[in-house]
C-alpha positions as CSV (number, residue, x, y, z in Angstrom):
1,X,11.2,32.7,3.7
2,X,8.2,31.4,1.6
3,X,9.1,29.5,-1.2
4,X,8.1,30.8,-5.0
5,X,6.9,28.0,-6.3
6,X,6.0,29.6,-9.6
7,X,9.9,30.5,-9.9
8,X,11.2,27.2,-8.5
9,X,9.4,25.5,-11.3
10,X,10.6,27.9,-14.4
11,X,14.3,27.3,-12.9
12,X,13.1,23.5,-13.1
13,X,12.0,23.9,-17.0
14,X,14.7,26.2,-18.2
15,X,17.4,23.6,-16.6
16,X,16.0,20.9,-18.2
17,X,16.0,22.6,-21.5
18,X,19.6,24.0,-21.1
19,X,20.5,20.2,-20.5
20,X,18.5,18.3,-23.1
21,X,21.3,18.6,-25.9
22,X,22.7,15.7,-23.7
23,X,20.0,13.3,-24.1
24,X,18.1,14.0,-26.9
25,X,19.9,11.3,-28.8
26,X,17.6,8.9,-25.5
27,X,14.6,10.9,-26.5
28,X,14.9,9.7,-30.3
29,X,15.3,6.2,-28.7
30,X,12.2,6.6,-26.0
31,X,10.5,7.7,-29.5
32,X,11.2,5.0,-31.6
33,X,10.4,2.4,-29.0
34,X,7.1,3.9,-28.1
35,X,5.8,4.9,-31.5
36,X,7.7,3.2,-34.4
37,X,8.8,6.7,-35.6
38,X,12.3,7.6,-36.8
39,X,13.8,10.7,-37.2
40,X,16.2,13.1,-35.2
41,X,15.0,15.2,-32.5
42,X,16.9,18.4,-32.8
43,X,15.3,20.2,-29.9
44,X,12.4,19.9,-26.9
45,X,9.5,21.7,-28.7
46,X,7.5,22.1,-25.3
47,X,7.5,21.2,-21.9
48,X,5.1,20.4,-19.1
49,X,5.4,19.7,-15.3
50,X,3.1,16.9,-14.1
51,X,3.2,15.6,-10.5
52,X,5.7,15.6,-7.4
53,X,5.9,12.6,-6.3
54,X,8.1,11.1,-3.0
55,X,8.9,11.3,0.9
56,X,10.6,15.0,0.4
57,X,8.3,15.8,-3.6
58,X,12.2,15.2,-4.9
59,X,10.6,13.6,-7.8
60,X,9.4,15.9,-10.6
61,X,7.2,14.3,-13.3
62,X,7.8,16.5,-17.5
63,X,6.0,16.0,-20.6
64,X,8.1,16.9,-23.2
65,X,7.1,17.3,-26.8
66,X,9.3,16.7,-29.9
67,X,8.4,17.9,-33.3
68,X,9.2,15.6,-36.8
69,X,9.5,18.5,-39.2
70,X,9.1,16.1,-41.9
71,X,5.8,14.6,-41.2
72,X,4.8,17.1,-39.5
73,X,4.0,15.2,-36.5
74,X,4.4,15.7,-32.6
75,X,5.0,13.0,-30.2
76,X,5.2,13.5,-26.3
77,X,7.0,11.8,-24.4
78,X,7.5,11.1,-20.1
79,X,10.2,12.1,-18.3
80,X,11.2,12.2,-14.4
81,X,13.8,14.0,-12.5
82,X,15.1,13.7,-9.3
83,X,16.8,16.5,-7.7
84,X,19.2,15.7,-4.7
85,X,20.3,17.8,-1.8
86,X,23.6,16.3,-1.6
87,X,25.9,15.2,-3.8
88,X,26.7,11.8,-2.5
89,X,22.9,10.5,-2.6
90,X,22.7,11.6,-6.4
91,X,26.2,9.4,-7.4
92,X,25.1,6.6,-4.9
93,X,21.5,6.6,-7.3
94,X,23.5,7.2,-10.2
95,X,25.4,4.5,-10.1
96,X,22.4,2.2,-8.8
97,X,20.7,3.1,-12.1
98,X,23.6,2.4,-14.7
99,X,24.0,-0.9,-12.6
100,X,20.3,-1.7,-12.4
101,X,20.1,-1.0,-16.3
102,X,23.3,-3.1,-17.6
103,X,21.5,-6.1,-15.1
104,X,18.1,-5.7,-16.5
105,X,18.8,-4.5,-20.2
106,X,17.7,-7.9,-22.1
107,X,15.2,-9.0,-19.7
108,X,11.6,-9.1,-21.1
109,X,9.6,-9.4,-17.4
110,X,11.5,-7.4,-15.1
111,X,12.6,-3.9,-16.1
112,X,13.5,-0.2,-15.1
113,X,13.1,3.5,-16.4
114,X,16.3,3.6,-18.6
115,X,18.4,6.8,-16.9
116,X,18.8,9.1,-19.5
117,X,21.0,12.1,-17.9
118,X,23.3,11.8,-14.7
119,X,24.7,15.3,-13.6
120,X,26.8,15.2,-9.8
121,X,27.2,19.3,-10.1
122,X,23.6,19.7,-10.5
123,X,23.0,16.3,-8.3
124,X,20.3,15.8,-10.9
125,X,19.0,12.3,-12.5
126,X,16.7,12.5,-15.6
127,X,14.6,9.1,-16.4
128,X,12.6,7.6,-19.1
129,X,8.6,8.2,-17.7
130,X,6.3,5.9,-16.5
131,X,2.8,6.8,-17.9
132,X,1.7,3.1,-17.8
133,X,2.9,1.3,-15.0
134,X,1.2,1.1,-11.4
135,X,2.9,1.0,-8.5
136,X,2.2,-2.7,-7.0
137,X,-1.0,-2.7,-4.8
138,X,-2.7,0.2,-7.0
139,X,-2.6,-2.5,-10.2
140,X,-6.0,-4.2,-10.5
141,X,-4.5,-8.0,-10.4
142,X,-5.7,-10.0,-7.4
143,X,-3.2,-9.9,-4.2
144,X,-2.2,-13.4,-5.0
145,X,-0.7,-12.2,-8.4
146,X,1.1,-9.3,-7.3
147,X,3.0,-11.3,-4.5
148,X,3.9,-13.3,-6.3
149,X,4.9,-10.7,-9.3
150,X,6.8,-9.3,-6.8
151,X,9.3,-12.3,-6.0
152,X,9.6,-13.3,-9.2
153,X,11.9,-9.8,-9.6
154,X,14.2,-10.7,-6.9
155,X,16.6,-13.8,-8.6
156,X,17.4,-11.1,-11.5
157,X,18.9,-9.2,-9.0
158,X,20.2,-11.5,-6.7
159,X,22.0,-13.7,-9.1
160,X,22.0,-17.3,-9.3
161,X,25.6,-18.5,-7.5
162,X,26.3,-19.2,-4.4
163,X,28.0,-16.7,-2.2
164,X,29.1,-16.5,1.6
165,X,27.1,-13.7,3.5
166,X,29.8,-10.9,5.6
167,X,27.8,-11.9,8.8
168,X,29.7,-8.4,10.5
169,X,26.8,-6.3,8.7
170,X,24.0,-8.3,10.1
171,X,26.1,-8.3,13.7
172,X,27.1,-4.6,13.4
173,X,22.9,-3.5,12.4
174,X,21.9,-5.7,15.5
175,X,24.3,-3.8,17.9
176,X,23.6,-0.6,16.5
177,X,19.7,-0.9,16.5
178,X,19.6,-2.3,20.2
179,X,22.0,0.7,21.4
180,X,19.5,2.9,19.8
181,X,16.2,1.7,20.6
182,X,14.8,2.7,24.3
183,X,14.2,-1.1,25.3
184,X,15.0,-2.2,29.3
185,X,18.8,-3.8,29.5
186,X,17.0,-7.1,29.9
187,X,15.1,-6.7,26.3
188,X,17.9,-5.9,24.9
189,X,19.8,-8.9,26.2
190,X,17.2,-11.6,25.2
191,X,16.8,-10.2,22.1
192,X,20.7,-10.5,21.3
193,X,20.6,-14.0,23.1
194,X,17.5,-14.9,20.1
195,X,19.3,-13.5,17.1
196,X,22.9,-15.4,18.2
197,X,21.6,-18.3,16.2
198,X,20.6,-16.7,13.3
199,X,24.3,-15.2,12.9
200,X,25.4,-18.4,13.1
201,X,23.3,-20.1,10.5
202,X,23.7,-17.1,8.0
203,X,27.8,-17.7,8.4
204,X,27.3,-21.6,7.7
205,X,24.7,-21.1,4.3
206,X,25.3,-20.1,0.9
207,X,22.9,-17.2,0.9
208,X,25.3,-14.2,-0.6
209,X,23.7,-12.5,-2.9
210,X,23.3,-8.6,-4.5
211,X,20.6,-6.9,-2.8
212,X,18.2,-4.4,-4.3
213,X,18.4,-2.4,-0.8
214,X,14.9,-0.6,-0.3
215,X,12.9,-3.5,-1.9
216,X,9.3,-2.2,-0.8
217,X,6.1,-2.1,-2.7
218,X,6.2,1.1,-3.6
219,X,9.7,0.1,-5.9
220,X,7.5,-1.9,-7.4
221,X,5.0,-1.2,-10.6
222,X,3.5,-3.4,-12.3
223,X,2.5,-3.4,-16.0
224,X,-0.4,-5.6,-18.2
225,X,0.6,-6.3,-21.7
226,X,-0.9,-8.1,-24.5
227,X,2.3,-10.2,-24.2
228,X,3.6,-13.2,-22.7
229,X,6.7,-12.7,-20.7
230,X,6.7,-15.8,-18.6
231,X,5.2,-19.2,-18.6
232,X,3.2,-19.9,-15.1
233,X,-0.1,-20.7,-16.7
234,X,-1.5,-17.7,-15.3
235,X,-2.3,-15.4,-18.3
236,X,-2.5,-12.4,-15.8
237,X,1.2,-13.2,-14.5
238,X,2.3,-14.2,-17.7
239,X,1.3,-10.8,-19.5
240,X,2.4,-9.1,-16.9
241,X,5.9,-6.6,-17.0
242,X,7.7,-5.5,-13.7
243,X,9.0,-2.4,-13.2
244,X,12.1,-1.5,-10.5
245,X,12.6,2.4,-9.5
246,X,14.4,3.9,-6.8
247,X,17.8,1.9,-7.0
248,X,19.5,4.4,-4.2
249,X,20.6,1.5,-2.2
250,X,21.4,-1.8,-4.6
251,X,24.3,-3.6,-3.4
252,X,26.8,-5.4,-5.8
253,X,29.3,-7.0,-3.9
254,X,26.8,-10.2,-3.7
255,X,27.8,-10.8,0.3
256,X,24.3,-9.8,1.5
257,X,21.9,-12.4,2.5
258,X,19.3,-12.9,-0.1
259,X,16.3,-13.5,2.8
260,X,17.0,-9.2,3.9
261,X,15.2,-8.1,0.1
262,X,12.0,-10.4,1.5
263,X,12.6,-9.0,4.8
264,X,12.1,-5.2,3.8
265,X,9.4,-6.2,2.1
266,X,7.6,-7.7,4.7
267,X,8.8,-6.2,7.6
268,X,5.7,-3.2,7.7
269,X,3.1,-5.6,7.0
270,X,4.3,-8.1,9.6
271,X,4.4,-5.4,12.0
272,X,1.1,-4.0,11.2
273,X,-0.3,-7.8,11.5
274,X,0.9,-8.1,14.6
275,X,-0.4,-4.4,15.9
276,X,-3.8,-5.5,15.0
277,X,-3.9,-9.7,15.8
278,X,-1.3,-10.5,17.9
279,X,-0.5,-13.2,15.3
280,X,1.5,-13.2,11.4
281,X,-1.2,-15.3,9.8
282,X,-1.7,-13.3,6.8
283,X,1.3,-11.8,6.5
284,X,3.2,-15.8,6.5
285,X,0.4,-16.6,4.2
286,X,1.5,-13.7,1.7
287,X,5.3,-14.3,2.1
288,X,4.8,-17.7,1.5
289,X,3.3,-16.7,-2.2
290,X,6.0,-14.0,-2.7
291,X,8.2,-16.8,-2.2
292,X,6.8,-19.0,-4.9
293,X,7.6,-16.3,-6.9
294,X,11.0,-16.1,-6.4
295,X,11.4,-20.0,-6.5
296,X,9.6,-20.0,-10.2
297,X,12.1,-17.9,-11.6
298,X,15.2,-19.1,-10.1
299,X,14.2,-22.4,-10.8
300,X,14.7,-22.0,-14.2
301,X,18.4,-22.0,-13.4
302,X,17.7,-25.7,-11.9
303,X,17.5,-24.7,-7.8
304,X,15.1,-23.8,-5.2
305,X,15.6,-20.5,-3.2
306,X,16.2,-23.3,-0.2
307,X,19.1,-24.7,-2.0
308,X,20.9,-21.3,-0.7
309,X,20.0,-22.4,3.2
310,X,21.1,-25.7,3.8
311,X,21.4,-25.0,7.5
312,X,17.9,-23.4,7.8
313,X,16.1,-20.3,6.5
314,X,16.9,-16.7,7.4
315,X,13.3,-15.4,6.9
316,X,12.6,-14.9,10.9
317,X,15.7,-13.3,11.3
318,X,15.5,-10.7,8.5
319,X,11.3,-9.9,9.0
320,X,12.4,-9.5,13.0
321,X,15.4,-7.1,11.9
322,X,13.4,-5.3,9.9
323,X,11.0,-4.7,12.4
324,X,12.9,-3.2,14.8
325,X,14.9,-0.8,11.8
326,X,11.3,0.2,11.0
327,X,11.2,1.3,14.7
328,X,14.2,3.4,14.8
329,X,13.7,4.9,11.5
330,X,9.8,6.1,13.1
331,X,11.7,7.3,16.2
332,X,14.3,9.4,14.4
333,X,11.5,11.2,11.9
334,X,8.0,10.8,13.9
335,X,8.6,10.7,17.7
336,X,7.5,6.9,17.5
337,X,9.0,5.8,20.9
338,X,6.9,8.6,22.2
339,X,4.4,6.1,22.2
340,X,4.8,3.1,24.8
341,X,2.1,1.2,23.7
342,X,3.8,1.1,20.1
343,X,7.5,0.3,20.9
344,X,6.3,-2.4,23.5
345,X,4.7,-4.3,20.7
346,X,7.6,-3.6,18.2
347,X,9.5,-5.6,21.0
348,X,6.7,-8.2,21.3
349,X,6.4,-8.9,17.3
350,X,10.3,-9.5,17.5
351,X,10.2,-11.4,20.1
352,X,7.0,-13.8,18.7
353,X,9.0,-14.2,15.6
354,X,12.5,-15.4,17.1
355,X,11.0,-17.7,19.0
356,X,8.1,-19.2,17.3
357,X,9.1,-18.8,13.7
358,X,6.5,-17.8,11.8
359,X,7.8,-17.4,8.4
360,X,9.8,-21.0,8.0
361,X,8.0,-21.9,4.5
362,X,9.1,-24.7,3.0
């Protein structure tokens, strides 16, 4: 059946305005914040679709425009909804938001769209706009800066103590992603034999940690300010505001290793390096600045991000994990392992990682 796209987005605009009465009180906030105005916004005066945006366009972009009867002024202001097909993915967002807010509600560098409207019947989250931001590689800051932009967000989430790492997830993902992956018995052997040590070391460090879950660049927007929100003594870094979206997968239980954030992260590019060089030269070079990063802000608690791995870093492991649950993921929704060419160096990259250790930085 073709899909009436004309109809689809009137349904979209006359559910939003049937809901607004439950966040205008937001909208006066959004208001005040943006423009300095104050007064009570009774009712959405217009509304305007913008873009689509995400893997399955489940992200609708609104402009909605609120009137101040006494000044007779207008003021518009962004909004973004996210439509879910399942109930279960909206509350597991849902309650990623209201988490990632509460975290990230006094912080003047790191930020996220405030969640203005939470509906499980409808499986339906509305968000404060982002007109401003850009997502990380599309900002104009040199590569340099946005690396290391981009670990500076991690400590807020992660936390500062020190927790013990459930080492069953990392065993259980390992087991899971071999059994699933169309490698010879023998691949799938060594590569179990390579990883053993890895479990070991994650069960002996302090690494626990809460864990964004989908930390990849395009979570990540960046902002320039006429501010200063840090103190690096680089004026571009330090008027610069970061911007979190998408907390779907954010895990609070702070028993996840703090290297698997760094890992998704990296995992693409490392692969991609690989793919084209047979080496990880620039993708070690940029994890190593994403690292410094991370260890400028948690070192304003008084440690290092190596204080967490007094038995050795995780970064191989998690890059080399990633990897291969990039590989399964491309299997399941492209026909990936159709390729031979492709999966053999998937295997390779893991392999050259494990053993060589490309991404110890110290």
């Amino acid at each position: 059946m073709k899909r009436d796209v004309l109809a689809e987005e009137q349904l979209k605009l006359e559910l939003i305005r049937v809901l607004s009465k439950f966040f205008l009180n937001h909208l006066e906030e959004l208001v005040r914040k943006r423009t300095g105005a104050f007064f009570p916004v009774e009712k959405i005066d217009t509304m305007q679709l913008g873009k689509r945006l995400g893997r399955r366009k489940e992200l609708q972009l609104m402009t909605v425009t609120v009137v101040d009867s006494l000044q007779n002024q207008k003021y518009d202001v962004d909004l973004a909804f996210k439509f879910f097909t399942d109930t279960e993915s909206s509350i597991r967002e849902g309650n990623g938001a209201v988490w990632l807010g509460e975290v990230l509600k006094n912080n003047f560098k790191v930020r996220t769209p405030q969640l203005l409207y939470f509906s499980q019947e409808n499986s339906l989250l509305i968000y404060e706009g982002l007109s401003g931001p850009q997502e990380l590689f599309d900002s104009d800051l040199d590569e340099p800066q946005k690396l290391f932009l981009a670990g500076m967000a991690l400590p807020y989430i992660h936390g500062v103590f020190q927790y013990k790492v459930q080492v069953d997830r990392y065993l259980h993902l390992i087991t899971n992603v071999l059994n699933r992956l169309n490698f010879a018995a023998g691949d799938k052997d060594e590569l179990k034999s390579l990883f053993k040590p890895y479990l070991r070391r994650i069960g002996l460090n302090n690494s626990g940690a809460n864990s964004f879950g989908d930390y990849h660049p395009g979570n990540v927007m960046l902002l320039e300010t006429d501010g200063k929100t840090s103190s690096t003594g680089d004026m571009k870094i330090d008027s610069t505001n970061i911007y979190l979206i998408d907390p779907a997968y954010v895990e609070r239980e702070g028993n996840v290793d703090r290297a698997e954030d760094l890992g998704t992260f990296f995992s693409k590019f490392a692969y991609n390096d690989y793919y084209l060089t047979q080496t990880f030269d620039k993708t070690s070079e940029d994890f190593e600045l994403l690292c410094k990063g991370y260890d400028y802000t948690i070192s304003q608690n008084g440690v290092s991000l190596y204080d967490y791995y007094p038995e050795g870093t995780t970064f191989d492991f998690q890059i080399a994990l990633g990897i291969l649950i990039d590989a399964l993921f491309k299997v399941n929704i492209s026909g990936f392992e159709k390729s031979e060419i492709r999966l053999q160096t998937c295997l390779n990259a893991v392999k050259y990682i494990l053993k060589k250790n490309p991404f110890e930085v110290e």
